[in-house]
C-alpha atoms as one frame of an Amber mdcrd trajectory, in Angstrom:
protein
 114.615  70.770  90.440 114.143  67.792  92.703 112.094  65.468  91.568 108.948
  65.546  93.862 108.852  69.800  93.496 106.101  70.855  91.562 106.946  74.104
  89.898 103.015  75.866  91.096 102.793  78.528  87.894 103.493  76.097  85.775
 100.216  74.032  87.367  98.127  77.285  87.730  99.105  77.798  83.983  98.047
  74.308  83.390 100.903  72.561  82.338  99.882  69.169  81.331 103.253  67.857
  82.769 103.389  69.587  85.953  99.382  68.644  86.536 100.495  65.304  85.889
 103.155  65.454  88.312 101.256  67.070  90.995  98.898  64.473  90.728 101.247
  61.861  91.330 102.820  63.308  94.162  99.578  63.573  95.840  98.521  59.937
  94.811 101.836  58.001  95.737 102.015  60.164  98.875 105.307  61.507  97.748
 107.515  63.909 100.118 106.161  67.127  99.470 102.315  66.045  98.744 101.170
  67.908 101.949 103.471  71.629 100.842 101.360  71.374  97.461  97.898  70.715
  98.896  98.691  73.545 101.109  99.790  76.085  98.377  96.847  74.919  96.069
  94.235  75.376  98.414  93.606  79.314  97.847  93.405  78.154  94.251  90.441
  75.710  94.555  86.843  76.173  94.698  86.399  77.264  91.567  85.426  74.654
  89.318  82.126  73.027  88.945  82.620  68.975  91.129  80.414  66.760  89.014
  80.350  63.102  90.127  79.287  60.201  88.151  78.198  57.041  89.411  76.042
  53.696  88.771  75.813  49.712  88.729  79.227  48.377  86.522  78.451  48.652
  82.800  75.759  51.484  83.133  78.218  53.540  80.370  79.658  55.559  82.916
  82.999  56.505  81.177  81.376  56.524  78.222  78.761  59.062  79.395  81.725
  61.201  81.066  83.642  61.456  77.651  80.894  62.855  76.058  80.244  65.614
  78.807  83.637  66.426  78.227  83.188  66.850  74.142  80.001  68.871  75.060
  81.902  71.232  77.956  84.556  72.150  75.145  82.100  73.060  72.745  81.376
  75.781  75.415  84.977  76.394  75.694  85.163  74.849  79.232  88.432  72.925
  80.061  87.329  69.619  81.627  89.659  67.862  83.812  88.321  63.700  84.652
  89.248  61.527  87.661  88.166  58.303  86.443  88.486  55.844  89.461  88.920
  52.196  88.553  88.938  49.132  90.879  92.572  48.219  92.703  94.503  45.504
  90.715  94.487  42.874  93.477  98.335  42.351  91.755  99.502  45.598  91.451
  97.659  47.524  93.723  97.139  50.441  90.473  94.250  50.948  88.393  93.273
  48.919  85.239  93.173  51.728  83.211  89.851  50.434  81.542  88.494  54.422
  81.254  91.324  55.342  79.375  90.288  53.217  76.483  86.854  54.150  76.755
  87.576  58.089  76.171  89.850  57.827  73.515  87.913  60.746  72.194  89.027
  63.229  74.527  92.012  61.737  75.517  94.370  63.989  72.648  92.302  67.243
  73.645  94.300  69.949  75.138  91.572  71.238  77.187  90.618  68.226  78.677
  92.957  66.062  81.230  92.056  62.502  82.176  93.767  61.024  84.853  92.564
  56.711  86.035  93.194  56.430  89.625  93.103  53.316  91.828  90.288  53.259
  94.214  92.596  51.993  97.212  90.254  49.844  98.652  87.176  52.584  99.603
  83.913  50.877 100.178  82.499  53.941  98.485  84.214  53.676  95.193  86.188
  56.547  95.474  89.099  57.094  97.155  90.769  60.834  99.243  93.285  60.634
  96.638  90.898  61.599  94.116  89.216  64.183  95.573  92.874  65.757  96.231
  93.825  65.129  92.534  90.387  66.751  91.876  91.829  69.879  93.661  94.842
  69.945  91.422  92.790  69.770  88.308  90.755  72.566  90.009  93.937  74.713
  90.628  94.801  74.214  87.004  92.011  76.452  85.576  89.712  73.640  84.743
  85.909  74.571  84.739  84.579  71.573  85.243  85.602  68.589  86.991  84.005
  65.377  86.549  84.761  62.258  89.043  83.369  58.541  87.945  83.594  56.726
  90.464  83.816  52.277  90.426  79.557  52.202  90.617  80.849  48.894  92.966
  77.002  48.892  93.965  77.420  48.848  97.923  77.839  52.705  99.518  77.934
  55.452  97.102  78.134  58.484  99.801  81.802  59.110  99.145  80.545  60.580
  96.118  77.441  62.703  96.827  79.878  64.152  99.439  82.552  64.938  96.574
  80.406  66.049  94.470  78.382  69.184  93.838  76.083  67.309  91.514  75.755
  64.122  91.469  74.525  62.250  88.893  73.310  58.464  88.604  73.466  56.551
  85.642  71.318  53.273  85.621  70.612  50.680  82.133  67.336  49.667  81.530
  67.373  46.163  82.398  65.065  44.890  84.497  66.624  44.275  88.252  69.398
  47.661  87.506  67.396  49.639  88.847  65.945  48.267  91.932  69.405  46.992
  93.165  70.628  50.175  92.805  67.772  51.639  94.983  68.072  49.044  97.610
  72.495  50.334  97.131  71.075  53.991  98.139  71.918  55.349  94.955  68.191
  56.830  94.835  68.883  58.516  97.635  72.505  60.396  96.789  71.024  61.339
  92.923  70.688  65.033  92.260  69.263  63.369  88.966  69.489  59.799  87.074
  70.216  59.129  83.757  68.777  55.958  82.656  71.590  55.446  79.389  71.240
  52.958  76.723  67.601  54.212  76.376  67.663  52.438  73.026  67.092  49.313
  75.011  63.781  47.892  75.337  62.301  48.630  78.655  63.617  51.875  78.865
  60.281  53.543  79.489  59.493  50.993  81.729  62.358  51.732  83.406  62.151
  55.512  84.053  58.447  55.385  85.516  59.828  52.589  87.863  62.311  55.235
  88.988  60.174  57.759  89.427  57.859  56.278  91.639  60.598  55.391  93.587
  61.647  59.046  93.888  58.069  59.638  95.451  59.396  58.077  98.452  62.557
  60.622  99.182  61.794  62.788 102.031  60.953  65.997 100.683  62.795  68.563
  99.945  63.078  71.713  97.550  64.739  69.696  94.701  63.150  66.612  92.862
  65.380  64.715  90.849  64.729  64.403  87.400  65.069  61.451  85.099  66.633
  61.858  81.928  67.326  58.763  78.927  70.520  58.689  76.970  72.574  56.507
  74.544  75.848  58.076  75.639  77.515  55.679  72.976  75.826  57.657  70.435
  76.084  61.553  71.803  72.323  61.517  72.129  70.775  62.981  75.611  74.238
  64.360  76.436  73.079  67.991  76.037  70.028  67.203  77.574  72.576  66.140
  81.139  74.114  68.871  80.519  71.230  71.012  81.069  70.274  68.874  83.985
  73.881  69.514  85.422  72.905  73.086  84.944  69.508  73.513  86.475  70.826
  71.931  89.361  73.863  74.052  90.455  71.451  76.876  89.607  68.953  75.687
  92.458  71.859  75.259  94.390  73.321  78.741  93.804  70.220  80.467  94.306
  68.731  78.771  97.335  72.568  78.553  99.313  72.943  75.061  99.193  75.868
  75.228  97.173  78.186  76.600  99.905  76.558  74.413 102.464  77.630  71.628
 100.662  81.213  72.983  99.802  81.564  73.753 103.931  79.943  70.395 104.364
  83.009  68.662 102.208  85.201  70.867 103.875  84.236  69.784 107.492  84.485
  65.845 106.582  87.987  66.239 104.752  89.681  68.059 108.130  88.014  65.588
 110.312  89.390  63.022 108.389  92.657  64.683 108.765  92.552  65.173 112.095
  91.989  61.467 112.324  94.837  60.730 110.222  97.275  62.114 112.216  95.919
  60.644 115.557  96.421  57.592 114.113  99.859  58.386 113.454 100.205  59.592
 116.722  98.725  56.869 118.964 100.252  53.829 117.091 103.632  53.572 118.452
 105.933  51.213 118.650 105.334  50.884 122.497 101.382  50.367 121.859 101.474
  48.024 119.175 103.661  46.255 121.119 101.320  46.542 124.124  98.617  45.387
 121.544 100.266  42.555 120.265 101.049  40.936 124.143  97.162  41.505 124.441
  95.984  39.568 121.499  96.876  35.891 123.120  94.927  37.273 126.184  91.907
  37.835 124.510  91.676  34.653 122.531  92.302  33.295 125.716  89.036  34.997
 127.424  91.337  36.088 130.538  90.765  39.712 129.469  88.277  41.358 127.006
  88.903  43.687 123.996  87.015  46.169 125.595  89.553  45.899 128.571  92.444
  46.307 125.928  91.358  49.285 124.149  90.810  51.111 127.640  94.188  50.114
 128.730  95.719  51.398 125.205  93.607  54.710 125.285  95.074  55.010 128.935
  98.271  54.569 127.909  97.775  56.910 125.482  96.909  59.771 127.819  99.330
  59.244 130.656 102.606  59.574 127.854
């Protein structure tokens, strides 16, 4: 078999291997990736998206692991996209979430694949959320993506996601950065972890009255207190996780949000391969002879991207 085939009962069977393969097709965007995306996709939309994000250091990973031990005391299979910040050397992932759920890591019913975030201001990258469709075709029940928590725009996330959950510490200043971030405002529900930290009730009545101020709607976000390290709270998420794709199931929003995902990933798609299409050799050469004119002020950019776009339509 050639080495970028990916043999698809073995994946639907969940073949650690040939999951781990897939995945890596799909991540190094290996000849092939697109034929596999294609023959997953009647396979996905099955599994339960949760998506875990926060302010570095909030126990994140270590909050995911434990979800993961709690899903396979269910019997749920868990698969985890853990996305870590590009090496500015190697361009890969550090690999830091590995080490940090060790626990799960020699479970058969749980995968955990580290991914490189590639640079997305959001923290997660479209490789993930592909991978996330492998693990998906593989029979997992649950899905859970962590995302970097780099603090800036967390919407890649909330639109990954079918819950989304928000994990916060209780230091003083955590919690208001991350509302000023928009985190508050992409949280199905927050988890303020490491609750055996002094301020910790201090910190969850700051939070709610911060929730006051959403625009209202037919969910409120609870607020829930953890120490992840420790296991305790975890069942506690895990009925928060619950109650919330139950709201969602009942009152529709659940498919409104899958066709919402949906609708972003072809446009994105689309976009991709007008990209492609428009940057020729002829245009970025074109571009390039236009640069010098600009700096110059004979000729605007404006003037430039008219004359590409032009270009564009009359070849």
């Amino acid at each position: 078999m050639p080495r970028n085939r990916v043999d698809l009962d073995r994946l639907y069977a969940g073949d650690r291997a040939v999951v781990a393969r897939a995945i890596s097709v799909v991540e190094n965007g290996e000849e092939g990736q697109e034929s596999v995306l294609r023959a997953i996709a009647e396979r996905t939309g099955r599994c339960y998206r949760v998506g875990i994000t926060g302010p570095p250091g909030a126990g994140k990973s270590t909050l995911a692991n434990k979800l993961a031990r709690h899903y396979r005391s269910t019997g749920q299979r868990v698969g985890i996209i853990a996305v870590d910040p590009t090496s500015p050397f190697t361009g890969g992932a550090l690999l830091g979430d590995r080490v940090r759920m060790s626990e799960v890591e020699l479970d058969e019913g749980v995968y955990i694949r580290s991914m490189a975030s590639r640079g997305s201001l959001g923290g997660l990258s479209r490789k993930a959320i592909e991978a996330a469709d492998v693990l998906d075709a593989a029979g997992n029940d649950v899905v859970i993506l962590e995302t970097v928590g780099v603090g800036q725009s967390e919407l890649d996330i909330a639109g990954a996601a079918d819950t989304t959950v928000v994990v916060l510490v209780p230091e003083s200043g955590d919690s208001v950065q991350a509302m000023k971030a928009g985190l508050m405002e992409i949280a199905d529900f927050i988890v303020v972890n490491k609750a055996d930290r002094a301020g910790a009730e201090q910190a969850v009545m700051a939070i709610q009255m911060v929730l006051h101020f959403r625009p209202a709607g037919t969910w409120v976000p609870a607020v829930a207190t953890a120490v992840a390290s420790e296991g305790k709270g975890v069942a506690e998420v895990a009925a928060h996780i619950r109650d919330h794709r139950a709201h969602l199931e009942q009152t529709g929003e659940l498919v409104e949000r899958r066709k919402r995902r949906l609708e972003r990933r072809i446009v994105d798609l689309v976009t991709d391969r007008q990209k492609v299409d428009f940057w020729t050799t002829e245009r970025k050469t074109l571009l390039m002879g236009r640069v010098e004119e600009v700096m110059g002020g004979r000729i605007s950019l404006y003037d430039v991207a008219d004359e590409l776009v032009e270009h564009y339509h009359s070849h």
